[in-house]
C-alpha positions as CSV (number, residue, x, y, z in Angstrom):
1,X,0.0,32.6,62.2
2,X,-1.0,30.1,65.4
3,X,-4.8,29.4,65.3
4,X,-6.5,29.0,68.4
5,X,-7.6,25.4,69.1
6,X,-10.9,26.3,68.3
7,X,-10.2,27.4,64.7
8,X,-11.4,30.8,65.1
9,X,-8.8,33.1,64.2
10,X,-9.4,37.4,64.0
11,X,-7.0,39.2,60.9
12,X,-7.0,43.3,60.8
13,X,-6.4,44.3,57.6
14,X,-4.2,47.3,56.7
15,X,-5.5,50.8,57.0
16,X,-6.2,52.1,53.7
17,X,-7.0,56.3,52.5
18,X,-9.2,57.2,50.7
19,X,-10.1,60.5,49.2
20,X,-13.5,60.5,47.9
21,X,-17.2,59.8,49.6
22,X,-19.3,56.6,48.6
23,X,-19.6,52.9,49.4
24,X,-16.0,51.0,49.2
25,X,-16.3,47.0,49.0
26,X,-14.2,44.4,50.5
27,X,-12.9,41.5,49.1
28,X,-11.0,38.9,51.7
29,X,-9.5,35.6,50.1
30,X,-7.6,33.2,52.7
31,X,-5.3,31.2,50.7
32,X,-5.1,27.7,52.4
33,X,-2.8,25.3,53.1
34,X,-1.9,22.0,53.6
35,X,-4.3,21.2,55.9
36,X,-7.0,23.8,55.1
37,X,-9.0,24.9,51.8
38,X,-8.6,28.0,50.7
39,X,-11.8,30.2,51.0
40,X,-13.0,33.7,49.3
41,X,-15.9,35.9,49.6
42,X,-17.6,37.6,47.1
43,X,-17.1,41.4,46.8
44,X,-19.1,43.4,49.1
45,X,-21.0,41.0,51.0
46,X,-23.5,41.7,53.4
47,X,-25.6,39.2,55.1
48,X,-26.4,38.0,59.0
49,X,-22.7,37.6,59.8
50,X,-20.4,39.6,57.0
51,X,-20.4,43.2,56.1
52,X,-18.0,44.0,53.9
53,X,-18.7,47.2,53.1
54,X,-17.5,50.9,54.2
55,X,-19.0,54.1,53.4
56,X,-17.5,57.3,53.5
57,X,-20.1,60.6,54.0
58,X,-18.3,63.9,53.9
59,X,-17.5,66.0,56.7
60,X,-20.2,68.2,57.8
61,X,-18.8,71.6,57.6
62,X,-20.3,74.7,60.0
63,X,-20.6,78.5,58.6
64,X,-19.7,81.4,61.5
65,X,-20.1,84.8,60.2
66,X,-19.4,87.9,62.0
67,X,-20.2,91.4,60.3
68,X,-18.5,94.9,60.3
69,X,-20.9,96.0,63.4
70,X,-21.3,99.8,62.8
71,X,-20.0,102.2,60.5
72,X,-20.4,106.4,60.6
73,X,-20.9,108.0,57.1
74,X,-19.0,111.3,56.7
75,X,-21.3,114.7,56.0
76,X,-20.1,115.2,52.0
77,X,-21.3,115.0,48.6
78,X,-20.1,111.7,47.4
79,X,-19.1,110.5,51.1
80,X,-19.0,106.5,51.5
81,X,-17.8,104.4,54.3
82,X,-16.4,100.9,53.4
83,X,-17.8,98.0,55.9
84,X,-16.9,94.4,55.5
85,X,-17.8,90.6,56.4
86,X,-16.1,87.6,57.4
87,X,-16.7,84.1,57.5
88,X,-15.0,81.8,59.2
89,X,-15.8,77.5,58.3
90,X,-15.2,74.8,60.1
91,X,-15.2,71.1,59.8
92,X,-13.8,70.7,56.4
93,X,-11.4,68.4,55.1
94,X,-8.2,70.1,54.0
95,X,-8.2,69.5,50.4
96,X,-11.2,71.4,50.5
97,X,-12.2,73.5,47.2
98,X,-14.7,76.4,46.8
99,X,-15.3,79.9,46.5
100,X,-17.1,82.6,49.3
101,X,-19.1,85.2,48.8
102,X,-20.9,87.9,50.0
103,X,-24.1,89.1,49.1
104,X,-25.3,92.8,50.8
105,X,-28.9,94.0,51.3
106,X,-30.6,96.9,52.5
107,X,-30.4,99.5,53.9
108,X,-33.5,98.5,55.5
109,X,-35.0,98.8,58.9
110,X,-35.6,94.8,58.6
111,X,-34.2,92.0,56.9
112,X,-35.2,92.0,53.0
113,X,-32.5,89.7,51.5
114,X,-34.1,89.7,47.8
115,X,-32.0,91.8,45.0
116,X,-28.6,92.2,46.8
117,X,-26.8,95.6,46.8
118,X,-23.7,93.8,45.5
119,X,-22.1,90.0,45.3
120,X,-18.7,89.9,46.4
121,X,-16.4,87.3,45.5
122,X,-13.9,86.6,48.2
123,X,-12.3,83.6,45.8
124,X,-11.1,80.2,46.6
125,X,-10.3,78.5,49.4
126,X,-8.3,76.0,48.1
127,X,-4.9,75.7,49.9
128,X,-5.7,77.6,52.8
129,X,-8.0,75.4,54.9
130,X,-5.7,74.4,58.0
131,X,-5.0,71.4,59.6
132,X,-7.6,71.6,61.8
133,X,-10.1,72.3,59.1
134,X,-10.8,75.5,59.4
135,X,-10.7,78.8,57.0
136,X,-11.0,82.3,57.9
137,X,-11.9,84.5,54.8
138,X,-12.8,88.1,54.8
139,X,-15.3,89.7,52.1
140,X,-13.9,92.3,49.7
141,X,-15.1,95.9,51.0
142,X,-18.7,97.4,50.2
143,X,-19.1,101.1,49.9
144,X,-22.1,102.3,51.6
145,X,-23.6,105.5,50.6
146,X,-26.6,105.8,52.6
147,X,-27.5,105.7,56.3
148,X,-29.0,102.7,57.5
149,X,-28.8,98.6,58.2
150,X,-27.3,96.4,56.2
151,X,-27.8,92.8,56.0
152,X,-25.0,90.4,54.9
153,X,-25.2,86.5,53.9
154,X,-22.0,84.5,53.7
155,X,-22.2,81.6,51.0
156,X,-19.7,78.7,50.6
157,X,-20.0,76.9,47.4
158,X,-18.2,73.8,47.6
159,X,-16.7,72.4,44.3
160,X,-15.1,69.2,46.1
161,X,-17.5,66.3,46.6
162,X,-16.2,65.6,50.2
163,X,-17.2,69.4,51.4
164,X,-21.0,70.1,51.2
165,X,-21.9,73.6,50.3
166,X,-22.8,76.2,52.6
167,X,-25.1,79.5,53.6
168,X,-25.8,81.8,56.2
169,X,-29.7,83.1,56.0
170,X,-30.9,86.8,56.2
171,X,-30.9,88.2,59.4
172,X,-28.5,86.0,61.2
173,X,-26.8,87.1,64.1
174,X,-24.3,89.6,63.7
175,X,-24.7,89.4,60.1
176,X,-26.1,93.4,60.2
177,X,-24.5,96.6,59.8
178,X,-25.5,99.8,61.3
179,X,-24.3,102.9,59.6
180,X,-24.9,106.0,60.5
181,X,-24.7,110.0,59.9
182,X,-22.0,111.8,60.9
183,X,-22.9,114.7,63.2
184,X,-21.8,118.3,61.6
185,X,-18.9,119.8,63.6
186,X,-19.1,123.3,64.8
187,X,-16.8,126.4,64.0
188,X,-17.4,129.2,66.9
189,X,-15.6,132.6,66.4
190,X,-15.9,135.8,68.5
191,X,-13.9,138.3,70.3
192,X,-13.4,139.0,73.5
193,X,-11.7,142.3,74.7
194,X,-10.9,143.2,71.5
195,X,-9.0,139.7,70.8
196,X,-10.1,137.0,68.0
197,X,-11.6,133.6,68.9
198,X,-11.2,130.5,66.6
């Protein structure tokens, strides 16, 4: 170590990881030598010309969601046409932990998110965030047995304290499904010169 003649000298210290959010402290001790007195500072200090401190917030995660866009129920007792969600989060660390789910409302000409049709558990998401810190997971399938719109809301609930928790809100872009009735299907028979038409 050569110190400059005017006995400032600048030391990095090793990068360090961490894996949890909060307020890490810094300790620095010079040891001294022959010439010079050793020196410490107290743990965490802050004041005009120290700060020896670090705090870690977590990431800030963002939700996309994208809904099965239109469905056509079939013309039978007991028909039922499944239609889906998907959401896909980005921003999160990779250890990230949680489970997705699905709540569906409706069918209703507008968005009434209040006593869902169903809450579907799409499970956890640990181990499958990728390097890049993002997961795509698609909702189990819902059976809809009655013409109309569907709303959908995506939830993330984050069980890792370095991944906030998530939620879409009702009526978010495509976060609506449109299903439909089918149309009945004609069967025309006749005859013409005497021959059968089917």
């Amino acid at each position: 170590l050569t110190t400059p003649v005017n006995g400032t000298v600048t030391i990095t210290s090793e990068a360090i990881t961490v894996d949890s959010v909060g307020i890490y402290a810094w300790k620095v001790t010079y040891g001294g030598d022959k010439n010079n007195k050793g020196v410490t500072h107290e743990c965490g200090l802050v004041d005009r010309v120290n700060s020896e401190r670090s705090e870690v917030t977590p990431t800030t995660p963002e939700l996309e969601t994208f809904a099965t866009q239109s469905a056509t129920l079939a013309i039978a007792d007991g028909a039922s046409v499944e239609i889906f969600d998907q959401a896909t989060i980005t921003g999160l660390s990779e250890d990230a932990t949680g489970t997705v789910t699905f709540e569906v409302y409706g069918p209703s000409d507008e968005p009434v998110c209040e006593d869902p049709l169903a809450t579907l558990n799409a499970g956890d998401i640990e181990g499958l965030v990728d390097a890049d810190g993002k997961v795509v997971v698609d909702s189990p399938a819902f059976e809809a047995t009655a013409p109309g719109t569907y709303w959908w809301i995506a939830r993330y609930a984050s069980t890792s304290d370095n991944n906030p928790s998530l939620a879409g809100e009702c009526g978010d872009e495509n976060e609506s499904t449109v299903v439909t009735q089918g149309e009945p299907g004609i069967a025309a028979t006749g005859s013409l010169c005497g021959e059968d038409l089917q």
